[in-house]
C-alpha positions as CSV (number, residue, x, y, z in Angstrom):
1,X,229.9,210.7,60.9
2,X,226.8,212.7,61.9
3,X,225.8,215.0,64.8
4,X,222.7,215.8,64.0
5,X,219.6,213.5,62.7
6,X,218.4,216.3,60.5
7,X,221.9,215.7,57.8
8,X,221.7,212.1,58.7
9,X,218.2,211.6,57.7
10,X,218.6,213.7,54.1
11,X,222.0,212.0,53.4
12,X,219.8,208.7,53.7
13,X,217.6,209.9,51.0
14,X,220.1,211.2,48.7
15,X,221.4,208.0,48.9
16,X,218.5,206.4,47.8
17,X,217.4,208.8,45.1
18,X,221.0,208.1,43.3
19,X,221.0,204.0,44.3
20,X,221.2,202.3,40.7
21,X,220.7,198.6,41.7
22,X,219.7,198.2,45.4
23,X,218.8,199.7,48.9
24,X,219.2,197.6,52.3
25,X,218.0,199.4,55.1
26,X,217.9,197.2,58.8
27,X,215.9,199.2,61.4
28,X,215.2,198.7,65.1
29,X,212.5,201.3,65.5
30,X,209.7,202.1,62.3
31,X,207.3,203.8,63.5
32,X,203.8,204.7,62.1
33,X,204.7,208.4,61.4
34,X,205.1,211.2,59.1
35,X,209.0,210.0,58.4
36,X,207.9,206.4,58.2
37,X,205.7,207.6,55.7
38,X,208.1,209.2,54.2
39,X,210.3,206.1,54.2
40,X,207.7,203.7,53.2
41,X,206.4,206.0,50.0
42,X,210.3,206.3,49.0
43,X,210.8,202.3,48.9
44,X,207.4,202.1,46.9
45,X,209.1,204.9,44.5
46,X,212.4,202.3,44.1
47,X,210.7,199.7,43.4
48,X,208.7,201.3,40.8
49,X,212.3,202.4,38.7
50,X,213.3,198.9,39.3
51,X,215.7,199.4,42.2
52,X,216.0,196.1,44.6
53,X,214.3,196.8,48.5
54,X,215.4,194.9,51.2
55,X,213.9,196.4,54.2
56,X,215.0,194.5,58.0
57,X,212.8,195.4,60.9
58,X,212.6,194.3,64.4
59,X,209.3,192.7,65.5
60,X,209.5,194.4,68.9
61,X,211.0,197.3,68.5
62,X,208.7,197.8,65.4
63,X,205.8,196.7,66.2
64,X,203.1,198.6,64.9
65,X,205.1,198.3,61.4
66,X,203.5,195.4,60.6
67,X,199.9,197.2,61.6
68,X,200.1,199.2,58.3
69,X,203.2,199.3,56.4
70,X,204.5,195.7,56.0
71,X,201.2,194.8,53.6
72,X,201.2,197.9,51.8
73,X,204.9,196.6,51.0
74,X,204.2,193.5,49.8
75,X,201.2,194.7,47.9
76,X,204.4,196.8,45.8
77,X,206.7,194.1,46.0
């Protein structure tokens, strides 16, 4: 349980640094920001040691997603 985004948000990337096989992540909001950049460059970084990505987004609640992110995924598989 966490009270404050701050732990939340570094537990989340721990967790990912240590995942072995694969990372789900299902978001409402992704916004076109410096912690969606953050997000985006860390799935490119799994991916690239051979960890699985799944990555669910919302098409309303993230729309400008697909402006940027969602082909510079696919261009990294």
């Amino acid at each position: 349980l966490f009270f404050d985004g701050d732990d939340y948000f570094e537990s989340m990337m721990t967790d990912m640094d240590n995942a072995t096989q694969s990372v789900t992540m299902e978001m409402y909001i992704f916004e076109q920001d410096p912690i969606g950049e953050i997000f985006v460059n860390k799935f490119i970084a799994l991916k690239r040691r051979g960890i699985r990505v799944q990555l669910i987004v919302d098409g309303v609640g993230s729309y400008h997603f697909f402006d940027r992110y969602y082909g510079l995924l696919l261009e990294h598989g």
